[in-house]
C-alpha positions in Angstrom: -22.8 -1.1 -37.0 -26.2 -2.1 -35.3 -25.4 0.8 -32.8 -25.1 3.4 -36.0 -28.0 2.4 -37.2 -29.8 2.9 -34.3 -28.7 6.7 -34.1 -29.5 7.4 -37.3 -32.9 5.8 -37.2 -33.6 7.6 -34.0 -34.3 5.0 -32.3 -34.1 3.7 -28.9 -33.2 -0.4 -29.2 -32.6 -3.1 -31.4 -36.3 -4.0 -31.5 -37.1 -0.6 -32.1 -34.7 -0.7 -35.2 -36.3 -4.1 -36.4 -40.1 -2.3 -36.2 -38.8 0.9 -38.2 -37.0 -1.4 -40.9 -40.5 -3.4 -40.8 -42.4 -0.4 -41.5 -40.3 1.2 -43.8 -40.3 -1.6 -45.9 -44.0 -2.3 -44.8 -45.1 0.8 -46.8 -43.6 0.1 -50.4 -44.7 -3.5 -50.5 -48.2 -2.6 -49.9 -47.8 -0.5 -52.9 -46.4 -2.7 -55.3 -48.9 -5.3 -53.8 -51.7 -2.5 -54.8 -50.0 -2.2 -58.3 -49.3 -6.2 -59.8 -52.2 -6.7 -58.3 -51.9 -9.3 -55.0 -54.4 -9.1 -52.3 -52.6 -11.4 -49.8 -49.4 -9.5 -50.5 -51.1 -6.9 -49.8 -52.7 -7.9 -46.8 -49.3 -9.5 -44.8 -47.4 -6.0 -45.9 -50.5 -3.7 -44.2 -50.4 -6.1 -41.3 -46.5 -5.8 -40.8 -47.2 -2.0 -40.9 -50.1 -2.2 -38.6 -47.9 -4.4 -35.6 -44.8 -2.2 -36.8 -46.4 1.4 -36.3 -48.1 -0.3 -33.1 -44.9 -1.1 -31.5 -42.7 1.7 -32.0 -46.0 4.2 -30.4 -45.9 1.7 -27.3 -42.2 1.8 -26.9 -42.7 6.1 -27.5 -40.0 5.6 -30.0 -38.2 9.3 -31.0 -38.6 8.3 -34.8 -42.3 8.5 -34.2 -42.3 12.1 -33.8 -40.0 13.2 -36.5 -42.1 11.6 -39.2 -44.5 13.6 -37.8 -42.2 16.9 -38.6 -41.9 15.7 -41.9 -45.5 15.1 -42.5 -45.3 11.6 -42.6 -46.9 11.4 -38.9 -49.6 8.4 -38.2 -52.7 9.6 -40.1 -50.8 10.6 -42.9 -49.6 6.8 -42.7 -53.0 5.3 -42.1 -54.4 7.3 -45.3 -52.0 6.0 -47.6 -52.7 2.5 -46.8 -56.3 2.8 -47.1 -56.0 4.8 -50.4 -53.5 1.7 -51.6 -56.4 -0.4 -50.8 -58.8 1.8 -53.4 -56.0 1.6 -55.5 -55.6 -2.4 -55.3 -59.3 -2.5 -55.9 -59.3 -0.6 -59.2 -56.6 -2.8 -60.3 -58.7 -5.8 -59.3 -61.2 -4.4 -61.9 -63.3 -3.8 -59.5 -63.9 0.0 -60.1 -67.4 -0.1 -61.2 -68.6 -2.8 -58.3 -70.9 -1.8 -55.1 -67.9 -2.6 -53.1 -65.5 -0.3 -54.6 -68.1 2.8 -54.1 -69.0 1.2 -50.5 -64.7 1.4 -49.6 -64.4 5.2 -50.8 -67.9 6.1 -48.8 -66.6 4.2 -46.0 -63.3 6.5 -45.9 -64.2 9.4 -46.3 -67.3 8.8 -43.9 -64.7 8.1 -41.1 -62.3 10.9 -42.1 -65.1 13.3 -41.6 -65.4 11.5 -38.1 -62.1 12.0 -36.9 -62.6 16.0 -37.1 -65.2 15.3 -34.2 -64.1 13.1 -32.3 -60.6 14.6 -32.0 -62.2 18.3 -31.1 -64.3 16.4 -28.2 -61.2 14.7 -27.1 -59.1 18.1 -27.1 -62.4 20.1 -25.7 -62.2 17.3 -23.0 -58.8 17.8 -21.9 -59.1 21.5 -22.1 -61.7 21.9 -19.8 -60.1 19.4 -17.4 -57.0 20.9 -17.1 -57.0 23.0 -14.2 -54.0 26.0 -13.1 -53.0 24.6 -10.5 -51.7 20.7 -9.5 -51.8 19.9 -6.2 -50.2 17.1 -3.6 -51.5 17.2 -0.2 -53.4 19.8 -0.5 -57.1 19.8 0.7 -59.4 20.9 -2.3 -62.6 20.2 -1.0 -63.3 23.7 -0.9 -63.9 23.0 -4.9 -65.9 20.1 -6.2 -63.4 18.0 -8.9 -65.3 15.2 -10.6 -63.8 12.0 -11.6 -61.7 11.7 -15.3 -63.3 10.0 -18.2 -62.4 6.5 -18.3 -59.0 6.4 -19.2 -59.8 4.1 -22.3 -61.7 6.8 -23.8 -58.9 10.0 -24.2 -55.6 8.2 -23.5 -54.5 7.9 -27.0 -57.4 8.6 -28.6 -56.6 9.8 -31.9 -54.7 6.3 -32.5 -57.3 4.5 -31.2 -59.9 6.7 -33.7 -57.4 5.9 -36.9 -57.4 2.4 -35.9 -61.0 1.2 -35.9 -60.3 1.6 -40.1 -58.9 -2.2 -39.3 -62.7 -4.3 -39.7 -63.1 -1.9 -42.9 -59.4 -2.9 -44.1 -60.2 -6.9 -43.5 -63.6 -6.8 -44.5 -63.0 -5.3 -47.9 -59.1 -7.5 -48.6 -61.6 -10.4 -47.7 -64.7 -9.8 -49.8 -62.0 -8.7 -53.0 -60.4 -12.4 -52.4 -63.4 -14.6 -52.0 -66.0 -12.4 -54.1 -68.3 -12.6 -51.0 -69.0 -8.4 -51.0 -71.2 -8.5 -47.7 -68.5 -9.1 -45.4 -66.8 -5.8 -47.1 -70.0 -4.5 -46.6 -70.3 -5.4 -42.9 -66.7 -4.1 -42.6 -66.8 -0.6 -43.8 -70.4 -0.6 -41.8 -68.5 -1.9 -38.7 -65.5 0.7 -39.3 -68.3 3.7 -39.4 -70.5 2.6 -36.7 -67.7 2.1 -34.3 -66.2 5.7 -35.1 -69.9 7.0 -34.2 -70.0 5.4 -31.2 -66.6 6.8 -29.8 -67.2 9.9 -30.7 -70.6 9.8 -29.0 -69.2 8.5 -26.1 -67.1 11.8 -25.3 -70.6 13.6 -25.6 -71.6 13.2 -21.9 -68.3 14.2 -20.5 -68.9 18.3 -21.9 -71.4 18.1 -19.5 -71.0 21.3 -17.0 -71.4 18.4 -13.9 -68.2 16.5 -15.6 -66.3 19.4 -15.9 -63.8 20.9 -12.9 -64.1 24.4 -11.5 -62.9 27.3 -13.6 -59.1 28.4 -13.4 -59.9 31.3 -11.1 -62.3 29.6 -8.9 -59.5 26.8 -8.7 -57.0 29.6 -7.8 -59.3 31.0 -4.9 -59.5 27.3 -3.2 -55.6 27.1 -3.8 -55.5 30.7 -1.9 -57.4 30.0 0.7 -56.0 26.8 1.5 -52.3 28.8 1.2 -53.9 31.4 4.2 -54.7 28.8 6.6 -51.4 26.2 6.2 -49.6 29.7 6.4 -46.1 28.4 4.6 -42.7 29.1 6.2 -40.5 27.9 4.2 -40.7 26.9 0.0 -39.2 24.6 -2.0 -39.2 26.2 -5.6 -38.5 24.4 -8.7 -38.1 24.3 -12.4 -36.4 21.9 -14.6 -36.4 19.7 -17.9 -38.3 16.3 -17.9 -34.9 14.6 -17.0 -34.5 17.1 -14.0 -36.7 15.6 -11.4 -33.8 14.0 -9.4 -33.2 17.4 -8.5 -36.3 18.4 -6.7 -36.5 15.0 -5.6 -33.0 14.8 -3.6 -34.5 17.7 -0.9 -37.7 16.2 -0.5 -37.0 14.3 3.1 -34.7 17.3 3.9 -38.2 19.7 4.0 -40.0 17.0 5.9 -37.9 17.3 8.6 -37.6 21.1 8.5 -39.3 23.0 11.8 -42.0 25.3 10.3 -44.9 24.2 7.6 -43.1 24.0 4.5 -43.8 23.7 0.9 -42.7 22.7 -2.9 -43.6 25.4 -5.4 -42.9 23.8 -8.9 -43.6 24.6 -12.6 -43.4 22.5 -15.3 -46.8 19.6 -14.5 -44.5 16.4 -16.1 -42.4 16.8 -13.1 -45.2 16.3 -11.0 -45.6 12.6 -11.9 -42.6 11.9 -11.2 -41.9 13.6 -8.0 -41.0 10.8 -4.9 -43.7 10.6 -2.0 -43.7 13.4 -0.1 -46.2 14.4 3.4 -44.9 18.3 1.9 -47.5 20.0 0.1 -47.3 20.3 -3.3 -48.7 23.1 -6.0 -47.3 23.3 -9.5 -47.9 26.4 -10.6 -46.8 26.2 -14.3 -48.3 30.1 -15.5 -45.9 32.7 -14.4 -49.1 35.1 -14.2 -50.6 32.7 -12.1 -48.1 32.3 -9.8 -46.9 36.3 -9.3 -50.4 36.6 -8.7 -50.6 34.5 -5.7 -50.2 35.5 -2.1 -47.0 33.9 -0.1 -47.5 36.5 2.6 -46.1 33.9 5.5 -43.4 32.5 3.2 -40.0 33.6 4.9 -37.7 31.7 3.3 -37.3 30.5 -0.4 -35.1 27.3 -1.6 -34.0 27.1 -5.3 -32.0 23.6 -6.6 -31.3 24.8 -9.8 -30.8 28.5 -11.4 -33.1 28.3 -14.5 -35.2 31.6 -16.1 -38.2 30.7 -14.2 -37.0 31.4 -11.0 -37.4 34.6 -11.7 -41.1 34.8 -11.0 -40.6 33.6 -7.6 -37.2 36.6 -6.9 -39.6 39.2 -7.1 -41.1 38.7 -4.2 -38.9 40.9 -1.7 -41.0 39.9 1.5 -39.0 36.2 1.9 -35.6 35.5 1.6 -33.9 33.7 -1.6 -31.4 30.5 -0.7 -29.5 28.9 -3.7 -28.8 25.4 -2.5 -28.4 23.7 -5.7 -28.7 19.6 -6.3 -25.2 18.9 -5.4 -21.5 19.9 -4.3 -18.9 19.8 -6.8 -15.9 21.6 -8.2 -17.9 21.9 -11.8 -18.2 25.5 -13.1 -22.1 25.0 -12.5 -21.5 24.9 -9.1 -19.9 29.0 -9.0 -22.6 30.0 -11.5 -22.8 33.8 -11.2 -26.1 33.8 -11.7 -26.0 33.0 -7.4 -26.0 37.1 -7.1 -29.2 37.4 -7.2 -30.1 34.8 -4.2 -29.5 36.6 -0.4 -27.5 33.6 0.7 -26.0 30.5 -0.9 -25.4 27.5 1.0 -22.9 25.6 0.6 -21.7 21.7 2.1 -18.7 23.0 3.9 -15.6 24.9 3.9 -14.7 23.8 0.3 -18.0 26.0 -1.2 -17.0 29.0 0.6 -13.6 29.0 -0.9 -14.5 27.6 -4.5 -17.0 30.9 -4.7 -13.9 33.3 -4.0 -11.4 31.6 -5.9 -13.9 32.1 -8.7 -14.6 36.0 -7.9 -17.8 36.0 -9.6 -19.4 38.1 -7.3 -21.0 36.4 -4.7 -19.9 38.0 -0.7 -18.4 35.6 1.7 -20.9 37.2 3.4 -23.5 35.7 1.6 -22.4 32.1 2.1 -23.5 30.0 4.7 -22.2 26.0 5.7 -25.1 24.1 6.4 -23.9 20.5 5.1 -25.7 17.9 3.3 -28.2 16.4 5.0 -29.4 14.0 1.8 -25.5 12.1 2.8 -27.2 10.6 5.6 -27.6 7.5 4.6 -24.5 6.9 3.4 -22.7 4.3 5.3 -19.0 4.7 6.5 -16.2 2.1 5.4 -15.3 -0.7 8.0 -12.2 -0.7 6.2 -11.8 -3.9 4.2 -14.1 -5.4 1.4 -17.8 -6.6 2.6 -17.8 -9.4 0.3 -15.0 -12.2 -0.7 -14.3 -10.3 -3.3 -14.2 -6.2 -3.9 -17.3 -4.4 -5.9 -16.2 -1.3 -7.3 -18.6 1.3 -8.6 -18.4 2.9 -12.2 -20.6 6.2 -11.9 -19.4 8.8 -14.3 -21.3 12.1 -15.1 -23.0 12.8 -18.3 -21.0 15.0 -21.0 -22.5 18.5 -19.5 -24.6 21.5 -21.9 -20.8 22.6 -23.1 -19.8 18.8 -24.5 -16.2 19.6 -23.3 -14.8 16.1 -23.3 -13.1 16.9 -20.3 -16.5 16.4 -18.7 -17.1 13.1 -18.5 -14.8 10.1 -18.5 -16.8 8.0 -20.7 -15.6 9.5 -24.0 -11.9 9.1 -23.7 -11.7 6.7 -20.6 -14.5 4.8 -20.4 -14.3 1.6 -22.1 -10.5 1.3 -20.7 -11.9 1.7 -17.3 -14.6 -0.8 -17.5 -11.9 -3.3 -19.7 -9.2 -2.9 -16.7 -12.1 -3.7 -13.8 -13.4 -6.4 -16.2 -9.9 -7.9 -16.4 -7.8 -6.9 -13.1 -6.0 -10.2 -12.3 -7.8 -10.3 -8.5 -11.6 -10.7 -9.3 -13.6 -7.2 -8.8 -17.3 -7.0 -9.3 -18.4 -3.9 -11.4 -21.6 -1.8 -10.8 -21.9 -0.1 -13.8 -24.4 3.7 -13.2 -24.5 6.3 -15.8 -26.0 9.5 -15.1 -29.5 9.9 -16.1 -28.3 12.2 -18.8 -25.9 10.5 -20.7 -26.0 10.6 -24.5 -28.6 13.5 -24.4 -25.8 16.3 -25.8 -23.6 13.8 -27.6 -24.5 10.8 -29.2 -20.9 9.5 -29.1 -21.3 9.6 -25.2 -24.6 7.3 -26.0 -23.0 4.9 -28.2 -19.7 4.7 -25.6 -22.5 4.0 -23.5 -24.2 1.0 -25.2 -20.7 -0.6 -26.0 -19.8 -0.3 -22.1 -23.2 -2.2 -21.1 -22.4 -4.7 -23.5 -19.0 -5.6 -22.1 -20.2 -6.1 -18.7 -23.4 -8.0 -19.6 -20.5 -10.3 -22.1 -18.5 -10.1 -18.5 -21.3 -11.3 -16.4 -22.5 -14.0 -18.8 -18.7 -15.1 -19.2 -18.9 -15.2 -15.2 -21.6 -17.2 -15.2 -20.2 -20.2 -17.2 -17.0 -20.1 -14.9 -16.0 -23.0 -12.6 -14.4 -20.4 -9.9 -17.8 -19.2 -9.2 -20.1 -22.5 -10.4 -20.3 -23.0 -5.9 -21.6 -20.0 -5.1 -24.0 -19.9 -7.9 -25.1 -23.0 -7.2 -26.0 -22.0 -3.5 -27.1 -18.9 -3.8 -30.3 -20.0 -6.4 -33.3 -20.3 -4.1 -32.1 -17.1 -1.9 -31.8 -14.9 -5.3 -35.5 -16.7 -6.2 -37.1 -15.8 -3.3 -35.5 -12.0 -3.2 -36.8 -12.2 -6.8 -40.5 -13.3 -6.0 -40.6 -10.7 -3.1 -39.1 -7.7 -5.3 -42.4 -8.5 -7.2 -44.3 -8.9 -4.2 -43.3 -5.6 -3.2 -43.0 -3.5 -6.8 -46.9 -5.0 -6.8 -47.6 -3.2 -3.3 -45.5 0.1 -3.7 -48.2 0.3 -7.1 -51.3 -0.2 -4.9 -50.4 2.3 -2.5 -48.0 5.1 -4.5 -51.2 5.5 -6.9 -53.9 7.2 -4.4 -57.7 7.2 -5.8 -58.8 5.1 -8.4 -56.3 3.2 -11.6 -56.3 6.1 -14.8 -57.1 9.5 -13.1 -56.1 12.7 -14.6 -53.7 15.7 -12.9 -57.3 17.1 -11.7 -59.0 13.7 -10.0 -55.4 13.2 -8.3 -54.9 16.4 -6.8 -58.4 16.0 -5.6 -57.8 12.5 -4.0 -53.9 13.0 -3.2 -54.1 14.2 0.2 -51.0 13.4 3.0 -51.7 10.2 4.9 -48.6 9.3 7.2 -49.4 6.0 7.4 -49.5 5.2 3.9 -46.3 7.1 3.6 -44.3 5.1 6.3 -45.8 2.0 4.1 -44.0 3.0 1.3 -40.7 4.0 3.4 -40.7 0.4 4.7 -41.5 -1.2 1.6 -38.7 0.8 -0.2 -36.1 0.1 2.5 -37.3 -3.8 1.6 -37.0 -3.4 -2.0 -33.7 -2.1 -2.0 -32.5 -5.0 0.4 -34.4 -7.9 -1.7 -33.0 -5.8 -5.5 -29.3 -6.9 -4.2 -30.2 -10.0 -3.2 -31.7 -11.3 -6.3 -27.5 -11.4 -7.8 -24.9 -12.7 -6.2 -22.0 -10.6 -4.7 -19.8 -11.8 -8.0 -22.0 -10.6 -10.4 -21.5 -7.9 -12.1 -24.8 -5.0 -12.8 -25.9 -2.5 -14.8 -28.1 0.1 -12.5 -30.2 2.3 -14.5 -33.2 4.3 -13.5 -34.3 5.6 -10.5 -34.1 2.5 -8.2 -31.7 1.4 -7.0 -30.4 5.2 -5.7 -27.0 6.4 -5.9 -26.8 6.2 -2.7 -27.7 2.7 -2.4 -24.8 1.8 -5.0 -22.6 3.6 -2.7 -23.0 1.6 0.4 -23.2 -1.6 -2.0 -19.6 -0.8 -3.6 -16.1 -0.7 -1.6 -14.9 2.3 -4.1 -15.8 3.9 -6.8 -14.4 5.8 -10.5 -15.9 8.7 -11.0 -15.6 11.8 -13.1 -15.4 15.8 -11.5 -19.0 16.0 -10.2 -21.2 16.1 -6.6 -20.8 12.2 -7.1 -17.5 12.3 -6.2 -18.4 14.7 -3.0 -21.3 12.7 -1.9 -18.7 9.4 -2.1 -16.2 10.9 0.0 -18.7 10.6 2.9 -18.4 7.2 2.9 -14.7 7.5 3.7 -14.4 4.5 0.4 -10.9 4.7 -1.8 -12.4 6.4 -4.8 -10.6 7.2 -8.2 -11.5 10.4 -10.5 -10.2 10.6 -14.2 -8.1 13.5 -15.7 -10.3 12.9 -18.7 -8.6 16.5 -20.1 -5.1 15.4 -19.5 -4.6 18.2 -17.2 -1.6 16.5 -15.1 -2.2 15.0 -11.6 -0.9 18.4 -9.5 -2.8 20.7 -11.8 -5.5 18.5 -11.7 -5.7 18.1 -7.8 -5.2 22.2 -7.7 -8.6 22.5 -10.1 -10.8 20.4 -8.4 -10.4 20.3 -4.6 -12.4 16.7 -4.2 -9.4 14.8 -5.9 -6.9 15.4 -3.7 -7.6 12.2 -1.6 -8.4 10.3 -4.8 -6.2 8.1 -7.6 -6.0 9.9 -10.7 -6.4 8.0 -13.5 -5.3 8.5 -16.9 -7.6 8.4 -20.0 -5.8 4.7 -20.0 -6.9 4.4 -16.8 -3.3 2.3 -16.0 -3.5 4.0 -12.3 -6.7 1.7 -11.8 -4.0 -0.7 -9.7 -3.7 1.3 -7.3 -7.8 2.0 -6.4 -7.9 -1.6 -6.3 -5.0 -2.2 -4.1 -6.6 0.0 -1.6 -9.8 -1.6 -1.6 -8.8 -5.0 -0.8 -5.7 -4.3 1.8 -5.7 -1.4 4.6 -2.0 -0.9 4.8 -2.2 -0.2 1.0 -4.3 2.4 1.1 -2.5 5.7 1.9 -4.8 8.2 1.5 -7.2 7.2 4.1 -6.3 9.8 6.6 -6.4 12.7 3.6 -9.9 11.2 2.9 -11.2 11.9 6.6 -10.0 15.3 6.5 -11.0 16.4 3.0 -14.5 14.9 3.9 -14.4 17.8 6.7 -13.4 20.1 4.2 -16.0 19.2 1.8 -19.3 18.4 4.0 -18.4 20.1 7.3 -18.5 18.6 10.6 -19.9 15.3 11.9 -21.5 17.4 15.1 -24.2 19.1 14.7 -25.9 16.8 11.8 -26.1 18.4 8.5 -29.8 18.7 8.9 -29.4 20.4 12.3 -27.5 22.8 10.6 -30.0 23.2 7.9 -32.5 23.9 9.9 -30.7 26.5 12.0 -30.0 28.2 8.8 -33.2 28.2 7.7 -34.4 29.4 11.3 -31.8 32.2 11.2 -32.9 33.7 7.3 -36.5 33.4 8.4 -35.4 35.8 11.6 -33.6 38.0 9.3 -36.6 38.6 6.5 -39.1 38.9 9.2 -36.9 41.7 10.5 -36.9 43.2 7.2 -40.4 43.2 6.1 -40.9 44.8 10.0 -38.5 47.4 8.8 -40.1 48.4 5.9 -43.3 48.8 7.4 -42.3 50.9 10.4 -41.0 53.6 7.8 -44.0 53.1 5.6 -45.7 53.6 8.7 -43.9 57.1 9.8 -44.6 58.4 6.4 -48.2 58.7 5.6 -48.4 58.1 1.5 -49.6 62.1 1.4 -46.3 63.1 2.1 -44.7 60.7 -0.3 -47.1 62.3 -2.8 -46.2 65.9 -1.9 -42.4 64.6 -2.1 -43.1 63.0 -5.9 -44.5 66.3 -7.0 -42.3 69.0 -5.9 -39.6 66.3 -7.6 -41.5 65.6 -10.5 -43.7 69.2 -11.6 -41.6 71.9 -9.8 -39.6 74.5 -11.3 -36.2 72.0 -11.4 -38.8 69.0 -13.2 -39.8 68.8 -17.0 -42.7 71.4 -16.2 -45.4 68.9 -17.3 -48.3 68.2 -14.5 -49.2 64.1 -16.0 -45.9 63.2 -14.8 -45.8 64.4 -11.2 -50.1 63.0 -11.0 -48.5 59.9 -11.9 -45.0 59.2 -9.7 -47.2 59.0 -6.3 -49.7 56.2 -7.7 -46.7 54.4 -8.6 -45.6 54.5 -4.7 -48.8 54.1 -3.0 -49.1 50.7 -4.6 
């Protein structure tokens, strides 16, 4: 029921639910506090609505912004309360006192101030934001002052609305005791702090506060781009979710032979992009970035096919790779969009065949092996359990832009899945990690969700009171507080140095102060390598865990977990790698051999059922070697899948990448010897015996025109 309300409130948590039932009850009981009269009704009912609006802004609450669409957004909010208040002081007969006239003055005095200081805020921002964001790239050749004081725009148009608060007490205070000069000091308080924020973005218009105009900006970024001379781009577009996709390739370009680059558009992705020593632009105008010149860039990278990629295709003097952000036997994975890319790259063997048995156009030709180098650190199976007892990894995918419930296992399977690992008679420990996207299509995937992380936090608390494990808790204490106390030793040092320049920056100051510095960067390798190590330590191996969020990776789950269930995604590819038992569920009830002909990554796995009864035999494999048969299909299918162990996937990559940048510099050399052998004049004399001779439409504009069209 809780977990209803929560959807329909659009909300994202139970306290989130308790602040939107305290403010929408807030609001009426400040009325009818306004209307018997009460004024310390009144003034606990405005509080709750004060703390209640408070909180749910913090927590970025989705309810927030759909008041807002129904014109019941925050200052719409804040004016009702303070015209309550007018309306609690005329039923306080106190219409016709100095302190009523002082309260309306007051109001509409700081109403009128909002309308400046919410043009100097926007002004602000405007003329801060710049056309280009950069990482590691030097703009020195442009000077960038330092952001206003965080304090000042973060916000500001809350902060504005909420200086009405000394007014609000002054005057509920001066009504109660009949003292009117603290009202009066109040509304004076209200207006003079309004003036003085707004006054304080004055300075900051200021020609020496502002950054460079967009094209003087754009000429540093071009002639920083002519002397790093790129090889080799990284191009991406995505949603704000999508980041994990740009993110996955990021080490893969580091260690790349040639100077490459990431070309991205959309600037929320930028904050959330992993440390890189790759230089960074995000480019998010399309005329801005067509307009830029990638003369040296030979070959082009593209994770995801989205519209925007388009802007980036046109160029015909580098080569276009699709190499997507994971191998699976999805549909996204033979998109026909690939047509348009010159080569797509695939894992292994299994890529090349999935793209013919789909026919949708794309030339064995075009396809090239080059493995995965992101499977790197995945570690390979000993063969038997690392811990007493076996940990078994619940990763499914999200429900997909279709909602077919044959997507994802958590609609039909999931709770049966998690029940049956929860309640095998041999002990299991279950990592529980949803995809990033879950619940974002279909809020029945959300809620299956929530009910799924309630049974293993009720599993582990259950756990926690049991005898069987009392010993090893009982151990393990001061080890799991000191990998606490140094996961916050280290969380505090990755924030020191993953934050270059000074604490509340803008996009502008950081790209000016965001500059590659190797050792920082190995810093931050270390310290992550040490976080990951201390996060596991800080439960013991029989507890069970939700893993949400970035940290810990996949990856990291992977070599934590002796198998995994899984649903038909590049999961279940990436596992395989580890050479771990691993289960996949026929969540459309296709049958196990149709199922296993579909989807070539299942055909070393248990199927399971949407009652997931087959889980038995995943477990059995886990814990005893001579039960698990399908370790020899496992080895080869990995071959199949990822290619060979020799050479390494990102020797392979490389080499690819080495061989397309051969094959578009032979291109563009092409098209400029026969350029070359025809001087433009004869292209012209060409165009108009085509275009204004005897055999053309007789008309002398269109033949003038043809040969300016060629020339350029």
């Amino acid at each position: 029921m809780i977990s209803t309300a929560i959807r329909l409130a659009r909300v994202g948590s139970r306290s989130e639910l308790a602040a939107a039932v305290l403010m929408g009850l807030g609001y009426p009981c400040v009325m009818i506090a306004a209307l018997i009269p009460n004024i310390w009704f009144f003034a606990a009912a405005a509080l709750v609505t004060y703390v209640a609006d408070w909180y749910l802004h913090q927590r970025g609450s989705y309810l927030i912004n759909r008041l807002s669409k129904v014109r019941a957004g925050l200052p719409i909010r804040f004016l009702l309360r303070q015209l309550l208040l007018i309306l609690l002081l005329a039923r306080e007969n106190l219409a016709e006192q100095p302190l009523f006239y002082a309260t309306v003055a007051c109001f509409l005095l700081f109403y009128g101030l909002q309308a400046p200081q919410g043009a100097l805020a926007t002004l602000i921002r405007l003329r801060r934001t710049m056309p280009v964001i950069t990482r590691n790239v030097d703009l020195n050749a442009v000077r960038i002052p330092d952001a206003p004081p965080r304090a000042l725009l973060h916000r500001s148009g809350e902060k504005m609305l909420h200086l009405d608060i000394p007014a609000m007490a002054g005057v509920l205070i001066a009504a109660a005791t009949g003292r009117d000069i603290i009202g009066f000091v109040g509304t004076a308080l209200t207006i003079g702090l309004g003036l003085l924020y707004t006054l304080a973005l004055v300075p900051y218009l200021r020609r020496a506060r502002r950054v460079p105009s967009g094209p003087a900006v754009l000429k540093a970024v071009q002639k920083w781009l002519s002397e790093y001379q790129p090889t080799v781009a990284l191009y991406f577009s995505g949603s704000d979710e999508s980041a994990y996709q740009v993110n996955m390739w990021l080490e893969t370009m580091e260690q790349l032979d040639g100077r490459p680059i990431v070309i991205m558009r959309e600037r929320v992705l930028v904050e959330k992009l992993n440390e890189t020593s790759v230089p960074v632009l995000c480019v998010p105008g399309g005329q801005h970035l067509m307009a830029m010149k990638l003369d040296t860039v030979r070959v082009t990278l593209y994770p995801a096919n989205v519209g925007k990629n388009i802007h980036m295709l046109r160029v015909p003097t580098m080569k276009h790779v699709f190499i997507g952000h994971g191998d699976s036997d999805k549909l996204a994975s033979v998109n026909p969009f690939s047509k348009v890319y010159d080569e797509v790259w695939t894992a292994g063997r299994a890529g090349r065949d999935r793209y013919a048995l789909a026919d949708v156009g794309v030339r064995d030709d075009d396809i090239v092996e080059v493995g995965r180098p992101q499977l790197a650190p995945i570690k390979t199976w000993t063969g038997a359990p690392k811990n007493p007892i076996p940990t078994i990894l619940y990763a499914p995918t999200w429900e997909g832009w279709d909602n077919n419930p044959g997507n994802t296992s958590l609609l039909l399977a999931g709770e049966n899945i998690v029940r049956r690992l929860l309640e095998a008679e041999r002990p299991v420990r279950v990592i529980y990690k949803p995809h990033p996207f879950t619940g974002i299509r279909n809020k029945k995937a959300l809620a299956v969700h929530e009910r799924i992380m309630a049974m293993v936090r009720a599993a582990a608390a259950e756990r926690a009171g049991d005898p069987r494990w009392a010993e090893q808790a009982a151990a393990a204490q001061s080890d799991q507080a000191a990998a606490r106390a140094e996961l916050a030793r280290i969380d505090s040092e990755l924030a020191e140095l993953s934050k270059p320049g000074r604490a509340g920056g803008d996009e502008a100051e950081v790209s000016r102060v965001s500059l590659a510095d190797p050792q920082r960067l190995a810093e931050i390798k270390q310290l992550r390598a040490e976080w990951n190590e201390a996060y596991w330590r800080t439960s013991g191996w029989w507890e069970h865990k939700i893993v949400t969020g970035s940290e810990p990776k996949l990856y990291d789950c992977f070599n934590e977990s002796d198998g995994m269930v899984s649903d038909i995604s590049s999961v279940v590819s990436d596992f395989i790698a580890s050479g771990k038992p691993y289960a996949v569920t026929d969540s459309a009830e296709l049958g196990v051999e149709e199922f296993k002909r579909q989807n070539t990554a299942v055909r070393a796995a248990v199927i399971l059922s949407n009652t997931a009864e087959e889980l038995d035999q995943l477990l059995a494999a886990v814990a005893d070697p001579a039960a698990d048969t399908q370790a020899d299909a496992r080895a080869e299918l990995k071959k199949y899948l990822l290619g060979p162990d020799e050479p390494t996937s990102i020797e392979q990559f490389d080499a690819a990448v080495q061989a397309l940048t051969a094959k578009a510099e032979a291109r563009n050399a092409g098209v400029e010897q026969r350029i070359g052998e025809q001087p433009i004049g004869e292209l012209d004399r060409e165009s108009e015996t085509g275009a204004g001779g005897p055999e053309g439409n007789g008309t002398e504009g269109n033949g003038a025109e043809a040969p300016a069209t060629v020339a350029r």
